[in-house]
N, C-alpha and C positions, 0 to 999 in steps of 0.2 A: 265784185263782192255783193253791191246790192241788191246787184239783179240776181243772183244766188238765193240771198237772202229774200225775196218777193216771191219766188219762185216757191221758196220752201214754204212760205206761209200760203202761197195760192192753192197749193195742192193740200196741204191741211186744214183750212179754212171751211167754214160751210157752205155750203151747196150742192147742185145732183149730181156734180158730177163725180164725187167723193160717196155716190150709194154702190155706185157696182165693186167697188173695192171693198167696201165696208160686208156688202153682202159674200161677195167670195170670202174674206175675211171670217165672217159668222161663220160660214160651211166648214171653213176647214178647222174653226175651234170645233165645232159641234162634231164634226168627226174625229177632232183628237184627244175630245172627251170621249167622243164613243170607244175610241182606241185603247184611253185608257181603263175608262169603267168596264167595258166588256172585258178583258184579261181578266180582273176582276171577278167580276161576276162567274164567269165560265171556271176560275179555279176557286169561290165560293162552292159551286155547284158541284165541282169537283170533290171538292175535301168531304160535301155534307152526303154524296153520292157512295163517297170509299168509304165515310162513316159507317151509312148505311147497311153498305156490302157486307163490312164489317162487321155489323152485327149481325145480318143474314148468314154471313161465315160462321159467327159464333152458334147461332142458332143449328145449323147444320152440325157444326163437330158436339154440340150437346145432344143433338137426337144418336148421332154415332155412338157417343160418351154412353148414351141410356140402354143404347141396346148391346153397346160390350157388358154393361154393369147385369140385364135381364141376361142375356147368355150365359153367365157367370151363376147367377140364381138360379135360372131352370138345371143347367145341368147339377148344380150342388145336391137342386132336390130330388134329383134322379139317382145320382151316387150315392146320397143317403140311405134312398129306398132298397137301392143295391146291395149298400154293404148290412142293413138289417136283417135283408133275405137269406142272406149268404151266412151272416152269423146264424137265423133259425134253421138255415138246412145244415147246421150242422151239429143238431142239440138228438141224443138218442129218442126223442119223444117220437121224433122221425122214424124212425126204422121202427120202434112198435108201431106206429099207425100202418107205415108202409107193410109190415107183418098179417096185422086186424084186417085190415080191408075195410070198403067203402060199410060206414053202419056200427062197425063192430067196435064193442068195448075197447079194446086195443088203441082206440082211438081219442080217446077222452084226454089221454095227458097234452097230447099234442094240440087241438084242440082249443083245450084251457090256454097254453102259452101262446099261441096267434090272438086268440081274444084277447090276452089281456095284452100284448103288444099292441092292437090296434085302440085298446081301450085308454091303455097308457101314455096315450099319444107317440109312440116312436114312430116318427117316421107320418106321411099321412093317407095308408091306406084303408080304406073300408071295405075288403072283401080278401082271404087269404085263401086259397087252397091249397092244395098237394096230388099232382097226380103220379101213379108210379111209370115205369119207364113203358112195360107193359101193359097196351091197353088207354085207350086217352079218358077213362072215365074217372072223376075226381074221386079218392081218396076224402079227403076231408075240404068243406068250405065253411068258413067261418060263419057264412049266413046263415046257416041252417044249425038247428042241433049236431050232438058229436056223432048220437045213434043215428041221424038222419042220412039218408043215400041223395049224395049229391046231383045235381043233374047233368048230364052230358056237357063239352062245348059246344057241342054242334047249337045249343040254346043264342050261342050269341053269335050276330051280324055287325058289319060296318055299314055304316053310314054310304050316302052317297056321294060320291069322289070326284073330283075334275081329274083328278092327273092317275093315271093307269088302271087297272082291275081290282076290284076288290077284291082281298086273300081268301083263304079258308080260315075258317073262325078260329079253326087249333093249329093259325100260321105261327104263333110262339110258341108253344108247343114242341111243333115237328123242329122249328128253328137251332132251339137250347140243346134238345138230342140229336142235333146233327152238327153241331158246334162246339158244343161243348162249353159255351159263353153264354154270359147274361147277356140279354132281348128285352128291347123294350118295343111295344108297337105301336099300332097307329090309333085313333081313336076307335073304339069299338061300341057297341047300346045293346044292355041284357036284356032279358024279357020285361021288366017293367019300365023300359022307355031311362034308365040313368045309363050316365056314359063315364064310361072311364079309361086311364090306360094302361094299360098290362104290359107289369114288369114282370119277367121269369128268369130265374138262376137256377143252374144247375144243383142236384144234390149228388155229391160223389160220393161212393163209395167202392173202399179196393180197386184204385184208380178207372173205374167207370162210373158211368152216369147212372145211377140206382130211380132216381124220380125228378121231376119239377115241379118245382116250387116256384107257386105265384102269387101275385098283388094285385088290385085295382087301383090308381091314383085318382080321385078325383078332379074332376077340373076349375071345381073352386078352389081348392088347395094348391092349384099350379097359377089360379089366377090371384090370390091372396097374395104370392109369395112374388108375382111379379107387381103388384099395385105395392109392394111394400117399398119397391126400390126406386120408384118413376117419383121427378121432383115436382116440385109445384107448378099445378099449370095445365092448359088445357090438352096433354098428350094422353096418347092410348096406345094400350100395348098390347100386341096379339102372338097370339101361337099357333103353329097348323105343321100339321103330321108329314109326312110324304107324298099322302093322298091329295093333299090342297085341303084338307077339312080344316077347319075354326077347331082346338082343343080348347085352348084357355085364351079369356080378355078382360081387361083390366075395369072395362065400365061396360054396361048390359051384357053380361055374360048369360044370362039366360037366352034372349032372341038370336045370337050367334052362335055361340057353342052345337057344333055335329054340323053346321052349316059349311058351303064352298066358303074359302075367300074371295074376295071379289077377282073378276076378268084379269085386270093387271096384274097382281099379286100372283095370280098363279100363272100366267107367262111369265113372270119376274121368277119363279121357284120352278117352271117347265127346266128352265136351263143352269145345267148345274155351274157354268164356270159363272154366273151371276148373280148365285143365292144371295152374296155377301156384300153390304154396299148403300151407298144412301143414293135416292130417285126418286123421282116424282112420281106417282100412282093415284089411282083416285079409289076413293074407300068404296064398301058393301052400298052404301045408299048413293056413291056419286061422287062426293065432296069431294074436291082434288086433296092432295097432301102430300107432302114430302115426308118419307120412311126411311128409316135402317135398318135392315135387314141384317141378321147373323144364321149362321146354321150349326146347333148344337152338334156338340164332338159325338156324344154320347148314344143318340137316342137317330139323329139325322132330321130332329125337327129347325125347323124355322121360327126365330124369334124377331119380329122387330119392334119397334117404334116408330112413331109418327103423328106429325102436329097438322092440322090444317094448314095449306098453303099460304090461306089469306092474312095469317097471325105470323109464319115466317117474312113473307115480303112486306107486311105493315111500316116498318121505318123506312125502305125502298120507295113507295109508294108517297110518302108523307115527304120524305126530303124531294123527290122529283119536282111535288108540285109547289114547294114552298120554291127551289130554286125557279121554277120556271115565270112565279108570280114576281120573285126580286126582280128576275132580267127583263121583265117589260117594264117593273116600275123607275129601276135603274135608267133604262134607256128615255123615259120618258123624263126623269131627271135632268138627264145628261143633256140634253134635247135643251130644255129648257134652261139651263145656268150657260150653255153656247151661245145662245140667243142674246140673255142677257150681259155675259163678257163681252160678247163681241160689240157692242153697243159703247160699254165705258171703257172698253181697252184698242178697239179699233184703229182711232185716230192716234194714239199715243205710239203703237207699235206701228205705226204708218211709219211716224215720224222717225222713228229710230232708225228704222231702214233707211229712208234717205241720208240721212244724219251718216251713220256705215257706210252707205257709196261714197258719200263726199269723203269720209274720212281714205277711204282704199284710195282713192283718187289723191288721196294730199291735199284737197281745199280746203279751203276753210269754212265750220262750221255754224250755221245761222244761229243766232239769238231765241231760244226760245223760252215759254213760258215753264214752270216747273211740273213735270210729270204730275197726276191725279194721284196715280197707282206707284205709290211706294220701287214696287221689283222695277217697274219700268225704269225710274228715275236712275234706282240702283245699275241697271243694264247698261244704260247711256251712259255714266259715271265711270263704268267698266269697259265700256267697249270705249271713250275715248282714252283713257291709261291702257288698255291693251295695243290699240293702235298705238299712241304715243311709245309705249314702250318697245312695241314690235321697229319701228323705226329706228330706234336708238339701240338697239340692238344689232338692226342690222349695218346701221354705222360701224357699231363697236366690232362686228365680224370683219368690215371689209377694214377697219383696222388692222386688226388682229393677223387679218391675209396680212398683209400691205409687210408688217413690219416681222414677221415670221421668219427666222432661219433659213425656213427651208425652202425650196421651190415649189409653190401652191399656187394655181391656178383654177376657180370656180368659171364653169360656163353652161350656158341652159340648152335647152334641148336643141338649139339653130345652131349649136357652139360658138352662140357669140363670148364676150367675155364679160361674168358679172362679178369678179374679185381676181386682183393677181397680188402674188406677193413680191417686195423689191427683188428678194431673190432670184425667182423667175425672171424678171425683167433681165439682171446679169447673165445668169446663168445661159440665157438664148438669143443674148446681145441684141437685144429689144430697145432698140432708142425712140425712149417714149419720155414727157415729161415726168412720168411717173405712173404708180399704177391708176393712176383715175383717171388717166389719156385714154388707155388702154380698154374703158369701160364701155360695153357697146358697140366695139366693135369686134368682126368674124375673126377666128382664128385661123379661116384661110384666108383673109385678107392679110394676116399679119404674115401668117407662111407660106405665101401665092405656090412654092415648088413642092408643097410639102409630098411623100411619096403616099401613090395609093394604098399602101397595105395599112398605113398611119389611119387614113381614112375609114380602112374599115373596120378597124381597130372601135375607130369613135363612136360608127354604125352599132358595130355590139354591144359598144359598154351603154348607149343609149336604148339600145334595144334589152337590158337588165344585167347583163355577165357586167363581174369585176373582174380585169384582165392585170396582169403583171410580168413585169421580165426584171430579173436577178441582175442583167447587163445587157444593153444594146448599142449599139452603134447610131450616133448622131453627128452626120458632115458638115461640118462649119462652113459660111463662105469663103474662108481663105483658104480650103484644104485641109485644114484637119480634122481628125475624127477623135470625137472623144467617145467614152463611156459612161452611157448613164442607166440608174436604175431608176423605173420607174413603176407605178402602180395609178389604174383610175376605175374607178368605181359612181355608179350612177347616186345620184340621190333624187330624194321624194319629194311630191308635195303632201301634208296634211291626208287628203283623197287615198294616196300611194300611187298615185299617179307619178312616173317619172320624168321631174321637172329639167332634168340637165345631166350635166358629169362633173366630178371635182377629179383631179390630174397632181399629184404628188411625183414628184421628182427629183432625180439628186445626180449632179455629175459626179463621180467616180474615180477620173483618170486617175488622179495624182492618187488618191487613196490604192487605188489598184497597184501604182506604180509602186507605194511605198511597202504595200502590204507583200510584194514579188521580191521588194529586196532584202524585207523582213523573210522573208520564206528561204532565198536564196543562204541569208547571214546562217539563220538556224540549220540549212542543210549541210554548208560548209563547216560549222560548230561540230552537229555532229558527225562531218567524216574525218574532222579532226579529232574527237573524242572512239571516234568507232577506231582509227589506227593508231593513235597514241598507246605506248605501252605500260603506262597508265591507268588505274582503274581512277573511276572520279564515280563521288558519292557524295549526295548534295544533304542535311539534316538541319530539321529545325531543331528550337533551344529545349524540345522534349525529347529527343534522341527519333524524332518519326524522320524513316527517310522521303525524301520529296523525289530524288532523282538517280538512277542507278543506271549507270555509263554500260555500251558494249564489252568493252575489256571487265567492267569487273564481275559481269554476267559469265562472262569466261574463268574470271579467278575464282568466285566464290561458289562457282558450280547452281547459280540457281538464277533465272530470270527478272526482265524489271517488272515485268508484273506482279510475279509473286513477293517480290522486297520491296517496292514503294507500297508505303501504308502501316509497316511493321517499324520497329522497334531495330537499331542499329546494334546494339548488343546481341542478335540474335548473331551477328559475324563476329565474335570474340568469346575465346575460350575463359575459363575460369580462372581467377579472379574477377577480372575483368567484364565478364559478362553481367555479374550481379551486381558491379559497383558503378556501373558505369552512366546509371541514373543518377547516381549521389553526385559522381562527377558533374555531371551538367548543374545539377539544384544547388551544389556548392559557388559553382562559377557566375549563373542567376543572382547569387546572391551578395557573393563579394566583388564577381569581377575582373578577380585574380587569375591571370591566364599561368596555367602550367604546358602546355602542348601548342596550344597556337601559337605559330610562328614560327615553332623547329622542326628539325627533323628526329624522328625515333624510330629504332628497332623493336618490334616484337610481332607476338603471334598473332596469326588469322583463322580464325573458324568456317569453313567449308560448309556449303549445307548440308553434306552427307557426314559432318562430324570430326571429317579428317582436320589436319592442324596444317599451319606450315607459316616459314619467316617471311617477314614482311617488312615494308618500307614506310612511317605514313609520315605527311606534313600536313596540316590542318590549318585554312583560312579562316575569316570572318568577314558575315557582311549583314549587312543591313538594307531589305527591301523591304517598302512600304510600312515601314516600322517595323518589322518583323526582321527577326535575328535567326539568321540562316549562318549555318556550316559548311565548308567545302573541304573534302576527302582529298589528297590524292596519294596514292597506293601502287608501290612497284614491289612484286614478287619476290622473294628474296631466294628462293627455292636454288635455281640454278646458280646463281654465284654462289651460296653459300657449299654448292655441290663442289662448282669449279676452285673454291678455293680450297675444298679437302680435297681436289685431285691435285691442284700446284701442292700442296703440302706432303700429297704422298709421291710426286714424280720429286721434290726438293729431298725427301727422304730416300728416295731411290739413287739421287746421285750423289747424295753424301757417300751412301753404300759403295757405288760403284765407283766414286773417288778415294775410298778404303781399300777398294779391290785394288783399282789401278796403283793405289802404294806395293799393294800385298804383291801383285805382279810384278812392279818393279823389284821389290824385294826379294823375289823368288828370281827371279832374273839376275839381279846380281852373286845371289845364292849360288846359281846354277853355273854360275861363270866362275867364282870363288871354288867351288868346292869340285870343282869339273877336274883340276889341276891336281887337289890331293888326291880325289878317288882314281886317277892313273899312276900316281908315283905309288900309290898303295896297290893298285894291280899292277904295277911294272916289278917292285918290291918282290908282291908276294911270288911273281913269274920266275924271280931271279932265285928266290928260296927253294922254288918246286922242282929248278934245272940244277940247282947243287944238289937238293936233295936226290931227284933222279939220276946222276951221274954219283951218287955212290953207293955202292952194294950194301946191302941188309945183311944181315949175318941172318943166323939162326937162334943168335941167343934171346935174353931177357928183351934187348933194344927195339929188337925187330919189330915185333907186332907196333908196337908205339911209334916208330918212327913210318912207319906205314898211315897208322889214322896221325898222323900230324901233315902227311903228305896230302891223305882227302879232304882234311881239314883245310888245309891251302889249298886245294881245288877248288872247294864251294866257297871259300871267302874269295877267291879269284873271280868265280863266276858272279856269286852276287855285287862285287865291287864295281863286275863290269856292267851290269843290268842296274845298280846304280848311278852309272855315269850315261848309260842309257836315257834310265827315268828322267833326273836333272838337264840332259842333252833335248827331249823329246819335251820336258814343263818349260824349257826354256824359248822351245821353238814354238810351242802354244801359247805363252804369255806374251810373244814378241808374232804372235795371228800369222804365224806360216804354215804352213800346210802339214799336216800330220804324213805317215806313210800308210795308208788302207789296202790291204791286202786278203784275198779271199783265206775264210777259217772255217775250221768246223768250231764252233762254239762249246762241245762235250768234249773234245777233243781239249781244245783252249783251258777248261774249267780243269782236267784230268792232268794236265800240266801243271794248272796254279794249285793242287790241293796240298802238295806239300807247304808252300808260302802261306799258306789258310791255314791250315794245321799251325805251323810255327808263330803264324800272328795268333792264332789261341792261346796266350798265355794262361789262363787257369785252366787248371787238370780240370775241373767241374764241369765246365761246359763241355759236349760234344757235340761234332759238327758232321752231320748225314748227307749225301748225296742223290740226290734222284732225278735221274737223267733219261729224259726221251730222247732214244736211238733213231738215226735214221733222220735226222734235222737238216735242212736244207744249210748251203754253206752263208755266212754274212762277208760282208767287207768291211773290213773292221780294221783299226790301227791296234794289236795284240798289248802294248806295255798297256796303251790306255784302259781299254777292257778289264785287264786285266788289274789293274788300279781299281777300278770301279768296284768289282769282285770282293777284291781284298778289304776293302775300306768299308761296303756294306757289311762282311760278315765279320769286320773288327769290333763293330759297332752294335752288330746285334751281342755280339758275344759280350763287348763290355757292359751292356745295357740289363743282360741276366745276371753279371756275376756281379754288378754295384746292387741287384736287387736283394740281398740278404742269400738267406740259407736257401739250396734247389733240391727238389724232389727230383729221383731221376729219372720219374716220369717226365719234370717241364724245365729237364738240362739241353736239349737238344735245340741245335742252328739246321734248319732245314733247306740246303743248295738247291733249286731242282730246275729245268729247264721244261719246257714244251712251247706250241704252238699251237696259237690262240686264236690263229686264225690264216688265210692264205695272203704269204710273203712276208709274216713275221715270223720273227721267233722270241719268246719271253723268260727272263730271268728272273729267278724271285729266290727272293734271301727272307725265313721267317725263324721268328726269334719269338719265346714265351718269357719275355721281361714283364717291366710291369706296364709295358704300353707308351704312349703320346700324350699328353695335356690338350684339350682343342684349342685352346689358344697358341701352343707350340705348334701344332699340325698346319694352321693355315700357313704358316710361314714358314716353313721346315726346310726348304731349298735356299730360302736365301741365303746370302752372303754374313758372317759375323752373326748368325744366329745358330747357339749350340746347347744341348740339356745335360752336355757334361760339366764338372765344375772348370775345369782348367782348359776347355775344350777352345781353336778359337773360331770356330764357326766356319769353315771353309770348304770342309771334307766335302758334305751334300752340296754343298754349293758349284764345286766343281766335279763331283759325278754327274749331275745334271747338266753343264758344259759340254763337257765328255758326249752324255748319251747324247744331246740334241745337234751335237755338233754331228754325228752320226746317224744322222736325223732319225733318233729315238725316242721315247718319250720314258721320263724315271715318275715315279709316282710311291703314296705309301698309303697301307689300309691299315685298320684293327683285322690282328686275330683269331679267326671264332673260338680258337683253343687257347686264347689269350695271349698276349705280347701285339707285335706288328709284324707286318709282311711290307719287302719295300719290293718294289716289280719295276722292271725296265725290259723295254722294246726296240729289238732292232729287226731293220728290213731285211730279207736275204735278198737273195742274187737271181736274177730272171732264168727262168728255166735253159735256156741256151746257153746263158755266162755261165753255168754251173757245167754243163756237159766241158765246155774247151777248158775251163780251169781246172775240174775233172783230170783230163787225158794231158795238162803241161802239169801239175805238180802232183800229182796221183794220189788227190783225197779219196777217190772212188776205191 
């Protein structure tokens, strides 16, 4: 320490050998004054420089400004002149002069009016003539008396010209009649030495040119009118013709006027894309100057202005040399306050320096005297609390590593190690006393195997890249591998120099593991929600749904993406749709569960509108404070289907266990009354052989005892075709075999018309036959058929005659047969009743359903037996003539069964 301390004061102390420091010292203040006064100085110099410019800009766009405003004036005073001429050529005084001729009285009125126009000031010409179209000798000229004869143009010349030929004197003149337009020209000088410029307008008459009419302007009156408009100050304004001649100027207008303009000026007016424009040129005597130039619309002359140069660049001039006298004086300043800093601050900022190293170094700092200079004192006051605090700072980081979460590890650019966090230490099973063991030393000394790619991993991130991996593979020493993520990125020094790499890392496994079996849990959830038959619908306590299952994507007809987010009433029909907000805000509010926890029946809304029955029970639950709903939803569609089909097959065999009474009952019928109907044909057999076996006489008896004998023949017959029918219902309700036998079906029907007829009990109806000949033969059991027959046309019959009074138009039962198609053949029984009920008509074949009052429902039921058991099909329509048509179908006989039963029973 106090050799430290000696040190510090030897080298501060006086003597020579503290001159060469003190001198480099000086230089480099005196150059960091010059550093800074010169900036300084240079955008002084700057600012007073663009001032300057700036007002030389300003001065330019006002020489512009002066010569658009003299542009503007010359031409006004040309249009004036124009439109004055143009009004005198059109006054009759005209056409008498033009009439008189050059002299002649005729002349006098017109005359008078140009005088007194010139006299009265319009306009500011001093010379008027008239010449007619014929003939270029003037008519009338104001100069002269009215009587006087004017003198030719050929009288006047131009001047001498820089730029092209001088004209013919009567070039306005021939101009105006070969244009037909007012002309103005270039300066011209009459016989007595005045100049002026000649404007001419056409005079028309009876749309031609009759004469022209012209003026002289002066060019004091062009110079007048342009000094009227120039601002204060030392500019001049000029005008000059096409030729390059001087017309009019603003100051000595005498000595210029008819003169060239000077050399420049008319190279500047040689070239026409340049007439227009501001430039430098130098005047008639020399002077340089900056001009602007314009070139009048009207006339083609050129106007400009222009100031001496030396009065434009004046503040140019004046700021250059003031800036240039500051920056010597400045630097001769700067110069000297170096010199003298350096002298009373020399040794003080010596000291501060050493005092800095020793501080970066951690020693301790010598004893010294109190700074001279205020800032200095301040400096060292500052730089040792920045030290100090930079220390304690980086304690407080390698803190901070140390007791961190998470796996951090700082290292400098050798990758030695200059922070680890405890973490890191566990995490890479680092048996260190802790992390400040671990301080200074290589990170490949701590991971002598570590693998190359790791390595060059380190190379890049110290060479700038920040490198990362989502998950890697890290081999333990005992064999296992875990998973880590990690990320490292370089950091800075101050400079941006790259001092190291810091190394963030996190092992993973168990996370990975848990997060696989969280993934596996949810995927099993939903393949159990995707097969479950079940819809599941998840809602918060606003009715928004959260979550909307496979199955019920499939009931509700519409997706999860389009239903989570919306409103759960959009799946329930009305009522319910609109209340079903109230519901929940009801429930919010008291509590009272009405639906959680049971089960209910009711309707579901489809997204396409449709309706249909449903199953729901409704949980609750509560995550993260939040009150969630759970849906679960079975279709009710198909049960409620299957239970109106068990209800219509339950109605079907109550029926067909009425039938099967009805069969027994007819069975026992058929056996009961089998007995009488033979002692009643055995009877009536024994009445018709006494009868037969005695002779009729010829008297009163005869005839009678005769029809009592037919009489007993058809009650014999039908007795017996009763104990048939009940023999043949008895062997069909006991499912034996009927007897089928090939028939002609017209045949068949042409048999039963008599029993058709007599089952017609009312005279009212009549019963018509219409029979397609030629019908292939059927196999058919004949009682049955002919059952069928009977009992349709009983039906239709009684079905007109319960309808009230008949027209005998719509009395008629119409029988008819044909063939409807090949290998049937079809019956149809139509009736003009009053028709079917369609609620009667679907069920018209069944069993116990009949639309008679006393009826019991069986007839149709077993014609339909009948036909299909002959595998036909009976069926009924409306109609078109009103009533019903009932049709049935039977197959005939294959082409070759018809020829051989043909030729053994001889239908053919």
């Amino acid at each position: 320490m106090a050799g430290l301390t000696d040190g510090a004061h030897g080298v501060s102390g006086p003597g020579k050998a503290e001159l060469p420091i003190l001198r480099r010292f000086r230089t480099r203040l005196a150059h960091l004054l010059i550093a800074i006064f010169l900036p300084l100085i240079v955008l002084s110099a700057g600012l007073g420089v663009m001032m300057a410019v700036g007002q030389r800009n300003d001065a330019l766009r006002r020489l512009s400004e002066t010569s658009r405003v003299l542009h503007v004036a010359v031409n006004r005073e040309f249009a004036l002149m124009i439109a004055t001429l143009e009004a005198l050529a059109t006054s009759p005084s005209v056409d008498d002069a033009l009439a008189a001729g050059p002299g002649a009285p005729g002349t006098l009125a017109f005359h008078e009016q140009a005088t007194a126009m010139v006299t009265n000031g319009h306009g500011v010409p001093f010379v008027v003539w008239l010449l007619p179209a014929q003939g270029a000798r003037p008519v009338v000229n104001t100069l002269l008396p009215a009587t006087a004869v004017p003198p030719p143009l050929a009288d006047l010349h131009f001047p001498a010209r820089p730029i092209g030929e001088p004209p013919a004197p009567d070039i306005a003149y021939r101009q105006v009649l070969a244009t037909g337009e007012p002309y103005i020209g270039d300066l011209v000088q009459g016989p007595g030495d005045g100049f002026a410029v000649i404007v001419s307008v056409p005079v028309r008459r009876a749309g031609r040119v009759a004469a022209v009419l012209g003026a002289g302007l002066k060019p004091a009156a062009l110079g007048l009118a342009m000094s009227r408009q120039l601002p204060d100050g030392p500019g001049i304004a000029v005008l000059v013709d096409r030729g390059g001649v001087i017309v009019a100027r603003s100051h000595d207008e005498d000595r210029f006027v008819g003169k060239a303009a000077s050399a420049e000026t008319v190279a500047r007016l040689s070239d026409p894309q340049a007439r227009s424009g501001t430039v430098a040129v130098a005047s008639w005597e020399g002077t340089p100057f900056y001009a602007s130039f314009r070139r009048l619309n009207l006339a083609g002359f050129t106007v400009g202005f222009g100031e001496a140069k030396s009065v434009v660049d004046a503040p140019l001039l004046r700021v250059t040399w003031l800036a240039g006298t500051g920056a010597a004086l400045a630097l001769v300043l700067a110069v000297g306050a170096a010199l003298w800093l350096g002298r009373r601050l020399g040794r003080e900022i010596e000291a501060l320096g050493q005092d800095a190293a020793l501080l970066v170094l951690r020693k301790p700092v010598p004893v010294r005297d109190e700074p001279v200079v205020q800032e200095v004192a301040a400096a060292r006051r500052a730089l040792v609390e920045a030290v100090t605090a930079a220390i304690e700072s980086e304690a407080q980081l390698r803190l901070f590593i140390a007791r961190a979460p998470a796996a951090i590890a700082m290292f400098d650019n050798q990758m030695s190690y200059l922070a680890a966090s405890q973490r890191y230490l566990l995490d890479y099973d680092i048996a260190v006393a802790g992390p400040e063991a671990l301080l200074g030393r290589s990170h490949y000394e701590v991971f002598p195997d570590i693998p190359e790619h790791w390595r060059a991993i380190h190379r890049r991130v110290l060479a700038g890249e920040t490198l990362d991996a989502a998950e890697d593979r890290f081999p333990r020493a005992d064999g296992r591998v875990d998973s880590v993520r990690w990320e490292m990125t370089p950091w800075h020094h101050p400079d941006g120099s790259i001092g190291g790499a810091v190394l963030f890392s996190e092992v993973v496994t168990e996370r990975n593991r848990a997060n696989q079996a969280l993934r596996e849990s949810e995927a099993r959830l939903r393949s159990i929600l995707a097969t479950v038959p079940s819809a599941m619908i998840i809602i918060d306590d606003q009715g928004t749904i959260e979550s909307f299952s496979v199955t019920a994507e499939r009931m509700f007809g519409c997706t999860a993406a389009y239903a989570v987010g919306r409103n759960i009433s959009m799946l329930m029909p009305e009522p319910d749709r609109t209340r079903h907000d109230s519901y929940l805000a009801r429930y919010r509010e008291t509590g009272k569960r009405h639906i959680i926890g049971t089960v209910r029946t009711l309707m579901g809304r489809r997204l396409d509108g449709s309706e249909f029955p449903m199953e729901l029970s409704v949980g609750e639950v509560e995550v993260s404070g939040r009150r969630l709903f759970t849906g679960f939803i079975q279709d009710q569609t198909e049960r409620e289907g299957a239970q109106r089909q068990l209800q219509t097959v339950q109605d079907e065999l109550l029926h067909v266990s009425r039938l099967s009474a009805a069969g027994e009952m007819a069975s026992t019928l058929a056996h009961e009354l089998h007995q009488p109907l033979t002692a009643i044909a055995t009877s009536i057999g024994a009445a018709k052989r006494l009868l037969a076996g005695t002779s009729f006489g010829s008297g009163e008896d005869g005839p009678v005892q005769r029809k009592v004998l037919e009489a007993l023949e058809r009650a014999a017959a039908q007795s017996l075709r009763g104990g048939q029918i009940i023999r043949r219902l008895r062997e069909f309700v006991a499912k034996g075999e009927s007897e089928h036998l090939p028939e002609d079906i017209g045949r068949l029907i042409e048999e039963t018309r008599p029993l058709i007829l007599a089952g017609v009990r009312s005279g009212r109806v009549q019963v018509s036959f219409h029979l397609e000949p030629g019908l292939k033969p059927v196999l058919i059991d004949r009682i049955q058929i002919q059952q069928v027959i009977l009992n349709l046309t009983r039906n239709a019959a009684e079905s007109m005659d319960e309808g009230g009074a008949l027209s005998p138009m719509r009395n008629e039962v119409r029988v008819g047969t044909r063939t409807p198609e090949e290998g049937w053949v079809e019956v149809s029984v139509a009736d003009r009743g009053p028709g079917l009920a369609p609620e009667v008509a679907t069920k018209l074949f069944t069993a116990f359903v009949s639309t008679k009052a006393g009826g019991m429902g069986v007839g149709l039921s077993i014609c339909r037996t009948i036909v299909e058991a002959h595998g036909g099909r009976i069926w009924a329509m409306p109609n078109p003539d009103g009533g019903t048509v009932f049709r049935f179908t039977l197959p005939t006989m294959p082409p070759e069964t018809c020829a051989n039963v043909d030729r053994i029973t001889g239908l053919a």
